[in-house]
MARDREN-12296 format. One line per 5 residues: number of its first residue (from 1); their letters; for each residue x, y, z of C-alpha. Coordinates in pm, 1 decimal, decimal comma, always signed. Layout:
NUM	A	X Y Z | ...
***
This chain:
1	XXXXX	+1136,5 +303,1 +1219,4 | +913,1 +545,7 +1035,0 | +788,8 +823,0 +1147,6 | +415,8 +820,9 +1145,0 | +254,4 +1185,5 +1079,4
6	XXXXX	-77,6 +1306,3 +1125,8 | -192,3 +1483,3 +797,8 | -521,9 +1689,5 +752,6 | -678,1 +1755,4 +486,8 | -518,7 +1443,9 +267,2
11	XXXXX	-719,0 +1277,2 -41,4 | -727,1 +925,9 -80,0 | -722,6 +703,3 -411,8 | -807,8 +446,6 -500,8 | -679,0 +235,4 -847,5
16	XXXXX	-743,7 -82,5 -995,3 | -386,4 -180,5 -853,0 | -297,2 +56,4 -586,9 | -377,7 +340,7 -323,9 | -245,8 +636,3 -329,2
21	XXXXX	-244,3 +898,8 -65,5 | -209,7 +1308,9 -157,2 | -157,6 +1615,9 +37,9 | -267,0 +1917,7 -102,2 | -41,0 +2216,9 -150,0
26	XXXXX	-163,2 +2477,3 -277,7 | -231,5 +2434,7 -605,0 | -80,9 +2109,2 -677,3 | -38,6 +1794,5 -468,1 | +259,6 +1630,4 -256,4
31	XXXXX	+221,0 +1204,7 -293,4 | +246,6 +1088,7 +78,2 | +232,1 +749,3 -5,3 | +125,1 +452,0 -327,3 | +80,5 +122,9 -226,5
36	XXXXX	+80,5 -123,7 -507,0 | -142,0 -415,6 -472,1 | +128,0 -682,4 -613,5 | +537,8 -626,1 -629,6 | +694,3 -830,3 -916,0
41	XXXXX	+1011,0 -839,9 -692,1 | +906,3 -977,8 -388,2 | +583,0 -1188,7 -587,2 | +357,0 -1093,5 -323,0 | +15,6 -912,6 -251,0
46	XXXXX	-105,1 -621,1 -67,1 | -300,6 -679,1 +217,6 | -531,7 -474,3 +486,6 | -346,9 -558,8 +821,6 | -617,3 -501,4 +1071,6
51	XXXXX	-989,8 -509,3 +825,1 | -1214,5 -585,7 +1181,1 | -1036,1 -311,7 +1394,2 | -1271,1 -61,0 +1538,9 | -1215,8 +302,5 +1505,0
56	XXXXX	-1145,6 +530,6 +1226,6 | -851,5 +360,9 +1069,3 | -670,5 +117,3 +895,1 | -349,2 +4,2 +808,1 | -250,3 -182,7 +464,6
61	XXXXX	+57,0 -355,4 +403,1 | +235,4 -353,8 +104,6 | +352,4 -576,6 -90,8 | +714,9 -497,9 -150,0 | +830,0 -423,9 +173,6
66	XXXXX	+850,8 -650,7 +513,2 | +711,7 -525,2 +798,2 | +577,9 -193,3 +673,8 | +211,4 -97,0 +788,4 | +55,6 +208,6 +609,2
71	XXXXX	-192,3 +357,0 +845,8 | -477,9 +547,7 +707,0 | -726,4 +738,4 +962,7 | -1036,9 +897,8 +826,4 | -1311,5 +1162,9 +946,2
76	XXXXX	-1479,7 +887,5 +1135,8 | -1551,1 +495,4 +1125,8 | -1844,4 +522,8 +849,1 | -1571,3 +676,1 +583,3 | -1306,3 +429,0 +698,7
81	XXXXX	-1552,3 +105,0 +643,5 | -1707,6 +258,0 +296,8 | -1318,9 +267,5 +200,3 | -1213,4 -32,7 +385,2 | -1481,2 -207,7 +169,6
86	XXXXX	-1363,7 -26,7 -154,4 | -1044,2 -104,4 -94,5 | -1060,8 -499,0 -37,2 | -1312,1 -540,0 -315,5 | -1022,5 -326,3 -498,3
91	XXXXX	-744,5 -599,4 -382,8 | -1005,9 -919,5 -454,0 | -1081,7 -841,7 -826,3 | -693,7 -695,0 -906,0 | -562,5 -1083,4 -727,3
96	XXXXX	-834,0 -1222,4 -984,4 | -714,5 -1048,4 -1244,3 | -286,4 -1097,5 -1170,4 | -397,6 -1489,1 -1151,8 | -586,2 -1518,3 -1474,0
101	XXX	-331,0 -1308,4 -1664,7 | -82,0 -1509,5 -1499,3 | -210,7 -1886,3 -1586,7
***
């Protein structure tokens, strides 16, 4: 099992085809955690785990390891749904794109 943490302060970011998750550290930045949308070794997607859960969080499960749920809990439940939304609109059009490439 991991360890879940709670971290203050963090910056989230989103990419075209992935999430990543800083800590700041004076002046530079410690990664806490990248989620890739789509793993090339396991062929699979990304996925929010719990999009209709109320409260100030979310979890997103990657696509390269089993099991794994990456928990991300913001200020309060308006920042977590602008993101939320983001972040599936994010995973929709990179899925469009990885198909269409892929055909």
């Amino acid at each position: 099992q991991r360890a879940e943490q709670l971290k203050e302060n963090c910056t989230f970011f989103l990419f075209n085809d992935c999430v990543v998750c800083v800590e700041p550290l004076g002046d530079s930045f410690e990664l806490l955690c990248m989620v890739k949308f789509y793993s090339r070794s396991t062929c699979r997607f990304a996925f929010v785990s719990n999009p209709h859960a109320e409260g100030r969080s979310f979890s997103i499960s990657p696509a390269r390891e089993n099991e794994v749920h990456h928990k991300f809990l913001f200020v309060d439940s308006e920042a977590k749904n602008s993101m939320l939304e983001h972040v599936q609109t994010a995973m929709v059009d990179f899925r469009k794109q990885h198909e269409e490439a892929e055909k």
